[in-house]
Backbone as a chain_set.jsonl record, in Angstrom:
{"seq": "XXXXXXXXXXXXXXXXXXXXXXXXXXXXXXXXXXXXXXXXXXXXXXXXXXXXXXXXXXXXXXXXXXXXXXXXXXXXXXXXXXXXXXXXXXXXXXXXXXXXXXXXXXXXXXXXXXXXXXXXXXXXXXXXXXXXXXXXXXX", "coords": {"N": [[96.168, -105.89, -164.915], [99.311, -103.564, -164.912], [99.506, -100.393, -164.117], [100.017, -97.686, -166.192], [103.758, -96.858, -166.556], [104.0, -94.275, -167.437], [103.46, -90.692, -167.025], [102.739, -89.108, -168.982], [100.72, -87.731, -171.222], [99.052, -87.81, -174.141], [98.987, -85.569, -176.864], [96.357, -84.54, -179.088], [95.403, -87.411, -179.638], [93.125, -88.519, -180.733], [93.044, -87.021, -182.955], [95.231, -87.736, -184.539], [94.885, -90.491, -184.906], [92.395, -90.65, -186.282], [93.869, -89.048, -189.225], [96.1, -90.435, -189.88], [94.566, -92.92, -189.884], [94.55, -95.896, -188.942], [94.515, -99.28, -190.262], [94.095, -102.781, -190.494], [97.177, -104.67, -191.603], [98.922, -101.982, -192.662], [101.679, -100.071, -192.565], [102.616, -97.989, -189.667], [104.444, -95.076, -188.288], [105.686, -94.07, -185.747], [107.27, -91.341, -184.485], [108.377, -89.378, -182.611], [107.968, -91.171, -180.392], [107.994, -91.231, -177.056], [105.951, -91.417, -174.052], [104.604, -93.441, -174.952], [102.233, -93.521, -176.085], [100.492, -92.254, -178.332], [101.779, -94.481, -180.542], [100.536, -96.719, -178.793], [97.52, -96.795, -179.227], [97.622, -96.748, -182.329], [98.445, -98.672, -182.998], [96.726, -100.929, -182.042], [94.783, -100.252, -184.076], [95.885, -101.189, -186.189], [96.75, -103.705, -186.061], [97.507, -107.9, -186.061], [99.043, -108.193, -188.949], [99.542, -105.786, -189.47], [102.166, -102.709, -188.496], [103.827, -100.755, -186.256], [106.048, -98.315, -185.981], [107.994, -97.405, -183.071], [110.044, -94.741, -182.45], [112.408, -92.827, -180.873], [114.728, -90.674, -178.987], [115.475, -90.568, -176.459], [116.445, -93.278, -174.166], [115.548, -93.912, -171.747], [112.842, -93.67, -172.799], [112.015, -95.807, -174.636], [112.821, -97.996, -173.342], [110.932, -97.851, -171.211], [108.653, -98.132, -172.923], [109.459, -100.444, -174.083], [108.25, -102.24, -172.661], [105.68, -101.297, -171.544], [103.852, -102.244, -174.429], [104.711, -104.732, -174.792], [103.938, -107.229, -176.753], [102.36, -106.478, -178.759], [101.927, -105.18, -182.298], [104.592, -103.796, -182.557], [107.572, -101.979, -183.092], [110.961, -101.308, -182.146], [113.28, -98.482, -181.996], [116.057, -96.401, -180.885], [116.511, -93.984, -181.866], [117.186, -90.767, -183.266], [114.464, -88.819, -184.956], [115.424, -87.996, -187.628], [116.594, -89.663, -188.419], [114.992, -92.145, -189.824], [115.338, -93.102, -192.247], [117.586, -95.202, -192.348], [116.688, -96.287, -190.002], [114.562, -97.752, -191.3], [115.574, -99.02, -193.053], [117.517, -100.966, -191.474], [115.329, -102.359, -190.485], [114.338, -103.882, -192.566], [112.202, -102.522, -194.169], [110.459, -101.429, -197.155], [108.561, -99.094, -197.213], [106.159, -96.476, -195.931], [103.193, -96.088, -194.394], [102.208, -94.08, -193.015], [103.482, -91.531, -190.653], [103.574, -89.917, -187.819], [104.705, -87.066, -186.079], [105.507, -86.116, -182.845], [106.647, -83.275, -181.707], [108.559, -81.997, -179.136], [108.747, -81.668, -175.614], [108.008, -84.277, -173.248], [105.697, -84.852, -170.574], [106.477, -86.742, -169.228], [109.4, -86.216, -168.956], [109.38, -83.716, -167.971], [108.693, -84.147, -165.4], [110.722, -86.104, -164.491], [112.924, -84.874, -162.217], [116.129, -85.766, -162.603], [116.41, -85.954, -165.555], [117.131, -83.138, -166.184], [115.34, -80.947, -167.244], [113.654, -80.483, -166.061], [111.566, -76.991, -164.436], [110.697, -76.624, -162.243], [111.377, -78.621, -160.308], [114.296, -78.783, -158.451], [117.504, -79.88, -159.369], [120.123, -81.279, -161.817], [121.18, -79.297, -164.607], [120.499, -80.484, -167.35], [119.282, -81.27, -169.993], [119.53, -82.678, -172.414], [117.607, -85.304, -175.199], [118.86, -87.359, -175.405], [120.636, -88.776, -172.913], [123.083, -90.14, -173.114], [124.407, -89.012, -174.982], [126.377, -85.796, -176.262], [127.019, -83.461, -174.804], [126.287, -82.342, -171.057], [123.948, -79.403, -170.377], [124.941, -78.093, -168.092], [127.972, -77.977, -166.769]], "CA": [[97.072, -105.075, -165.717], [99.38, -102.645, -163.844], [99.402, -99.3, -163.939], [101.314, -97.568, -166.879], [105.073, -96.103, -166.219], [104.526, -92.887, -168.135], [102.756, -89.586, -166.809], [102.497, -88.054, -170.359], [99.074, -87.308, -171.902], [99.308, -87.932, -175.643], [98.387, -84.609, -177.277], [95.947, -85.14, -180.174], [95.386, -88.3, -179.697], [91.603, -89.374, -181.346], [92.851, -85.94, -184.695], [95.98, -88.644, -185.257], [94.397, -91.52, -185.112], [91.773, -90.255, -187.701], [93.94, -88.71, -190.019], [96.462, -91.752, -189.912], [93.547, -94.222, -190.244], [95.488, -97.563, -188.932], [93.58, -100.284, -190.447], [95.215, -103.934, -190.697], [98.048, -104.272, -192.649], [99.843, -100.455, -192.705], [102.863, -99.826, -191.708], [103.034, -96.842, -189.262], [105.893, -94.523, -187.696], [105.494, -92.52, -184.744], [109.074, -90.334, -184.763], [108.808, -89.034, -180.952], [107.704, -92.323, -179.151], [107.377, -90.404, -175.959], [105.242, -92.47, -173.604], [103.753, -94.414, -176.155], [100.076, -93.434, -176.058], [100.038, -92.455, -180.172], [101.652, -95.809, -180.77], [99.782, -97.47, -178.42], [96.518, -96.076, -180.278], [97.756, -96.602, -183.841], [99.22, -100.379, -182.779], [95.638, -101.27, -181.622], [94.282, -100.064, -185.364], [96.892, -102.218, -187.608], [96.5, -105.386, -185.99], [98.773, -108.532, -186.422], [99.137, -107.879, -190.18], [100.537, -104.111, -189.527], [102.967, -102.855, -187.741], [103.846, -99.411, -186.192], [107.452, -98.182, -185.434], [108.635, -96.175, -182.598], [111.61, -94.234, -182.546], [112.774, -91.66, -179.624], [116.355, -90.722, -178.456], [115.363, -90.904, -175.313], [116.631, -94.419, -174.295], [114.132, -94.601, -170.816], [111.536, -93.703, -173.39], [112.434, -96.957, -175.49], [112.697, -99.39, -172.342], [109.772, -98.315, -170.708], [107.456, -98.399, -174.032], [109.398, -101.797, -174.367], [107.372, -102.756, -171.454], [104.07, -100.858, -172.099], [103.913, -101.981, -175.558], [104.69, -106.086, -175.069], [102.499, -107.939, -176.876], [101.67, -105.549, -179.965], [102.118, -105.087, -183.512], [105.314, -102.269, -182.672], [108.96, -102.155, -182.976], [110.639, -100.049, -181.394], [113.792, -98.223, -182.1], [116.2, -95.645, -180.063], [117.285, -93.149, -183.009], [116.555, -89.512, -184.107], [113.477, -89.181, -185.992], [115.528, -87.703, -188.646], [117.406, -91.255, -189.059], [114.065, -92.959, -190.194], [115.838, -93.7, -193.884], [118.185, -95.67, -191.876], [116.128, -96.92, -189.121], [113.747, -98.686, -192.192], [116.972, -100.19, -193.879], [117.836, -102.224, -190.715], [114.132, -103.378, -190.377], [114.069, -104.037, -194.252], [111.1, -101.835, -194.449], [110.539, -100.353, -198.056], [107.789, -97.655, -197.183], [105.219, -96.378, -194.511], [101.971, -95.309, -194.858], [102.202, -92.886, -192.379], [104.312, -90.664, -190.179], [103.319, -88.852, -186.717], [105.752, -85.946, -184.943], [104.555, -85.277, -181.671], [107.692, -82.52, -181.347], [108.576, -81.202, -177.538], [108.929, -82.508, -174.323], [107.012, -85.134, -172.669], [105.578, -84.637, -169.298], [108.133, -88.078, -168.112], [110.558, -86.038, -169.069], [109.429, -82.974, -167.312], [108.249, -84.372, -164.08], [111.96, -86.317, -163.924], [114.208, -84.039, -161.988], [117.443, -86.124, -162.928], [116.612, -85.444, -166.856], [117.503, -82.07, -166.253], [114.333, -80.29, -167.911], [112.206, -79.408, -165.059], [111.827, -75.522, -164.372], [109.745, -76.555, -161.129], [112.118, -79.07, -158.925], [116.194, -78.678, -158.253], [117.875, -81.009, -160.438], [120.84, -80.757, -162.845], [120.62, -78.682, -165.877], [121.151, -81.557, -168.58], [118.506, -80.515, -171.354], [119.667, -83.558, -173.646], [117.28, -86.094, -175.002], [119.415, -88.955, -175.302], [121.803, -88.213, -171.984], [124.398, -91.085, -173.566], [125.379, -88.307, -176.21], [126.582, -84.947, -176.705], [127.445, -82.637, -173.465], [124.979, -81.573, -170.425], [124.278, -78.083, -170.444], [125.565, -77.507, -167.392], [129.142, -79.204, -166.524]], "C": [[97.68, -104.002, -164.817], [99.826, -101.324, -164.54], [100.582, -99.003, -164.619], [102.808, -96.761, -166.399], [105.011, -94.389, -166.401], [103.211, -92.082, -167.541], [102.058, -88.769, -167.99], [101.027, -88.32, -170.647], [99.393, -87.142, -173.706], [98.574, -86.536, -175.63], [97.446, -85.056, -178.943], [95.778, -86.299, -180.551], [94.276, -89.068, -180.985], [92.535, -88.603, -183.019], [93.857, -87.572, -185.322], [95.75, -89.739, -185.616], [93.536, -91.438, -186.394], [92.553, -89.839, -188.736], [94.949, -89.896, -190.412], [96.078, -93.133, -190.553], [94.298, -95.552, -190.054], [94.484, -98.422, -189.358], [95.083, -101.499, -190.825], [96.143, -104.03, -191.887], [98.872, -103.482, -193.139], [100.474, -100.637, -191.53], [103.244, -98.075, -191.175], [104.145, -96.148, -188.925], [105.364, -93.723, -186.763], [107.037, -92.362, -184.442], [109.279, -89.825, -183.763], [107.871, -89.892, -180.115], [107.986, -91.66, -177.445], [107.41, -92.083, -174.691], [104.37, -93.579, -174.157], [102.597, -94.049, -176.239], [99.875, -93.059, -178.127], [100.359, -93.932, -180.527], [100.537, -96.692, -180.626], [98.07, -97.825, -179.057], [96.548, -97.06, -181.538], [97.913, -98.494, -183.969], [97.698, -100.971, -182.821], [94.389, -101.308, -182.786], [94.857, -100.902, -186.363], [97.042, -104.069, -187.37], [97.764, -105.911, -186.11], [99.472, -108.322, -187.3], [100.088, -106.731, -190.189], [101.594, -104.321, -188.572], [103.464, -101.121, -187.435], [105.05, -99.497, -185.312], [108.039, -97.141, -184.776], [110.05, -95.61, -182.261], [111.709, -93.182, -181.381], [114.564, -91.728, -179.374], [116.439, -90.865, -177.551], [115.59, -92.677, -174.505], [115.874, -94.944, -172.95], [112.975, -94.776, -171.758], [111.274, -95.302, -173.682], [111.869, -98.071, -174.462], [111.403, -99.068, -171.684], [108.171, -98.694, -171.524], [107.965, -100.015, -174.297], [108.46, -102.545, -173.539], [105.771, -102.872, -171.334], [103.609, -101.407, -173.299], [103.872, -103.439, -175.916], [103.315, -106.694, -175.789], [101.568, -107.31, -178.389], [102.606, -105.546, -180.652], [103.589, -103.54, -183.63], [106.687, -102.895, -182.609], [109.805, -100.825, -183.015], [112.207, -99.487, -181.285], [114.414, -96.886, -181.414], [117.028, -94.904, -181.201], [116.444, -91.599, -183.101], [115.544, -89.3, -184.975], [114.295, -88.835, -187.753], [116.353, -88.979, -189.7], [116.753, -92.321, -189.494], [114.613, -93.355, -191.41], [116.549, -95.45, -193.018], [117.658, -96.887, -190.973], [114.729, -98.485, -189.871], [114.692, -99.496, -192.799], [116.949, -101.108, -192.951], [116.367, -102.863, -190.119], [113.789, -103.82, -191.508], [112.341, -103.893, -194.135], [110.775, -100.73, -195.734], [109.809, -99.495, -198.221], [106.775, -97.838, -195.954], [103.849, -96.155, -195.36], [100.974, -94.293, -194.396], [103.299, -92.416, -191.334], [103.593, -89.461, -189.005], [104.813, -88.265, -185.518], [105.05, -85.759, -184.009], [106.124, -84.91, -181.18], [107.355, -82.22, -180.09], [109.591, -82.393, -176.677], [107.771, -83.378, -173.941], [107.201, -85.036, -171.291], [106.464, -85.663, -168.542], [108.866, -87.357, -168.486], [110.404, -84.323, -168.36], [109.75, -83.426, -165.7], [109.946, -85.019, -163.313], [113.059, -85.723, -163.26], [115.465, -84.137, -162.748], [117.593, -85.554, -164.306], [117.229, -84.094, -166.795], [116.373, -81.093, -166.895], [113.376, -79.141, -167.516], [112.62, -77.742, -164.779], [110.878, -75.811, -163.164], [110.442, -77.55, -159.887], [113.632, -78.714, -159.365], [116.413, -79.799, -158.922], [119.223, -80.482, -161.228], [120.088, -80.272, -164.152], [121.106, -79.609, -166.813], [120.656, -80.91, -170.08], [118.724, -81.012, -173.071], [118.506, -84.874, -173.74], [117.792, -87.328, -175.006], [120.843, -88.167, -174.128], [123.159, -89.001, -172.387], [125.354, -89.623, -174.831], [125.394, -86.875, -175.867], [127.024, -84.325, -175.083], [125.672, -82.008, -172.625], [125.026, -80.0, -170.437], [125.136, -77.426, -169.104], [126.745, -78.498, -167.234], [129.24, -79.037, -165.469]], "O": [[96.937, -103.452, -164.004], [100.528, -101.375, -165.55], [101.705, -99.427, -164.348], [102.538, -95.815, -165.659], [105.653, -93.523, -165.807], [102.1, -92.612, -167.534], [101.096, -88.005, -167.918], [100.382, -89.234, -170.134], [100.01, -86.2, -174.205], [97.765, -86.233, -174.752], [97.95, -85.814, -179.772], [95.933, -86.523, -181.751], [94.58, -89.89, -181.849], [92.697, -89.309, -184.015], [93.441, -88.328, -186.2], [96.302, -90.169, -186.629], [93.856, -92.033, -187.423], [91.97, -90.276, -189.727], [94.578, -90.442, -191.451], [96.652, -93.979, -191.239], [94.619, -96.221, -191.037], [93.427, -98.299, -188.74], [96.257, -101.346, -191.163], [95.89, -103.533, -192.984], [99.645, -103.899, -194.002], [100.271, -101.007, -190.373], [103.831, -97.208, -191.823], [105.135, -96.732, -189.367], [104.637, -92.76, -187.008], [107.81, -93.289, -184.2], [110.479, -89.601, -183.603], [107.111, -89.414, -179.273], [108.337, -92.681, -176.854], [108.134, -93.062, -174.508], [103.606, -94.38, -173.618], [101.936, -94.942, -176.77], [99.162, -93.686, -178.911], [99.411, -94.668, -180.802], [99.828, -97.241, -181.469], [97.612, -98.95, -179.258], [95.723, -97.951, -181.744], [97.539, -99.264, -184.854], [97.493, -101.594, -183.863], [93.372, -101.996, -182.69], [94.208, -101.262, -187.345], [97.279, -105.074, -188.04], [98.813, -105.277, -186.222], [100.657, -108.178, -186.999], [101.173, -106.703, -190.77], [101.956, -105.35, -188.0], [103.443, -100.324, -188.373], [105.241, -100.245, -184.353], [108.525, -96.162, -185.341], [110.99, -96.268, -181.816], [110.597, -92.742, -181.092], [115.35, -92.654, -179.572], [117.511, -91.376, -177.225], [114.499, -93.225, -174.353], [115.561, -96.132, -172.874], [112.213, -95.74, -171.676], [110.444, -95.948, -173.042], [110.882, -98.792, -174.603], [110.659, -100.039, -171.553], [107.125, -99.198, -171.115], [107.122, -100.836, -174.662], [107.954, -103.57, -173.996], [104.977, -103.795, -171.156], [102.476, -100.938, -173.403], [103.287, -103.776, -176.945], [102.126, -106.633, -175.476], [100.479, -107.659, -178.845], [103.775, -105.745, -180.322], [103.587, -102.616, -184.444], [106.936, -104.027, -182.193], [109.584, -99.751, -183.574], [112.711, -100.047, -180.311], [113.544, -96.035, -181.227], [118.187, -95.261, -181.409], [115.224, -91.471, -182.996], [115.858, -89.735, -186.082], [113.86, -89.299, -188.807], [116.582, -89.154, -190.897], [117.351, -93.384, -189.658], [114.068, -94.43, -191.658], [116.019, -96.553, -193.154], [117.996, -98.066, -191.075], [114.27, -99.511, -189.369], [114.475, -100.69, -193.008], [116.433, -102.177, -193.277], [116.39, -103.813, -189.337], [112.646, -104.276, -191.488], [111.495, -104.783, -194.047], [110.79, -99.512, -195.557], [109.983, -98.829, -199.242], [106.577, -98.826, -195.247], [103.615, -96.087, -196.567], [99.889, -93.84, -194.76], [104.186, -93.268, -191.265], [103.184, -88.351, -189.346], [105.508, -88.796, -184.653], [103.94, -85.249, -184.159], [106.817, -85.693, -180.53], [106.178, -82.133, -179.741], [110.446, -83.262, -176.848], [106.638, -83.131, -174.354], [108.292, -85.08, -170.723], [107.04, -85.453, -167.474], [109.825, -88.126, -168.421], [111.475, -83.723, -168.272], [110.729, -83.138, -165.012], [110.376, -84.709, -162.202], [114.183, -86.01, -163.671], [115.96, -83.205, -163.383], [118.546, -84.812, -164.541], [118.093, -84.012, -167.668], [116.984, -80.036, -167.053], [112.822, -78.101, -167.873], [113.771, -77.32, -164.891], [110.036, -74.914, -163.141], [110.153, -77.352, -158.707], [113.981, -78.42, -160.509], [115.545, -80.662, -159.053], [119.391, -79.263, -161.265], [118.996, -80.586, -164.625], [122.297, -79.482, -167.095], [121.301, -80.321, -170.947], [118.471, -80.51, -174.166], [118.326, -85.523, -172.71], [117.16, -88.31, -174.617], [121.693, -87.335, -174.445], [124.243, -88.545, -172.021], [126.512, -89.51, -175.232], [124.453, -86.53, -175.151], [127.37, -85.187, -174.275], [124.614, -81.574, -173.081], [126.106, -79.413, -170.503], [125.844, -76.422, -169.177], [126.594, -79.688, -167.511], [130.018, -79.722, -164.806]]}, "num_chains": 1, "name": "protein.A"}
């Protein structure tokens, strides 16, 4: 198995998992798919039967959890968490049975210079999570 892409450290990993409870069959959401590690977690609790859906704006996030992630009960979407109404319509998904925010930054997205984030290497000032949209902070 090789060695995952992402630097991040899930925060709260074991509290979400417990309060969550994935057992086979539930349909999860994690809403800042990150590096995957809550997914990855929650995916590993729901089995074939379930199914747990990550979302991020971040569109490296997306491709490199597409990667990390082969092979499991996840699907894996590049939208706003706040577009989950939306994001369940085009998976014809009529409810969850849970919902994890892990709000911020993620250490891949610190450690990346190019993102623009870091406050510790030279880099552009971007400070967007999806860089396809909206303006960098600095022009």
């Amino acid at each position: 198995m090789s060695e995952p892409s992402s630097v991040h450290v899930s925060v709260l990993l074991d509290q979400v998992v417990h309060w969550l409870a994935p057992r086979p069959g539930v349909v999860l959401v994690d809403g800042t798919l990150g590096g995957g590690g809550h997914t990855r977690a929650l995916a590993a609790g729901v089995g074939g039967d379930g199914l747990v859906i990550g979302i991020d704006r971040d569109p490296a996030a997306i491709e490199n959890a597409g990667r990390e992630l082969a092979g499991l009960p996840v699907r894996l979407a590049q939208a706003n968490f706040c577009d989950l109404p939306e994001v369940l319509a085009a998976l014809k998904i009529e409810k969850v049975d849970g919902v994890v925010l892990d709000l911020g930054l993620s250490s891949d997205q610190l450690a990346d210079r190019e993102r623009g984030f870091s406050f510790s290497a030279d880099g552009p000032l971007d400070l967007r999570f999806d860089p396809t949209s909206g303006e960098p902070a600095k022009r």
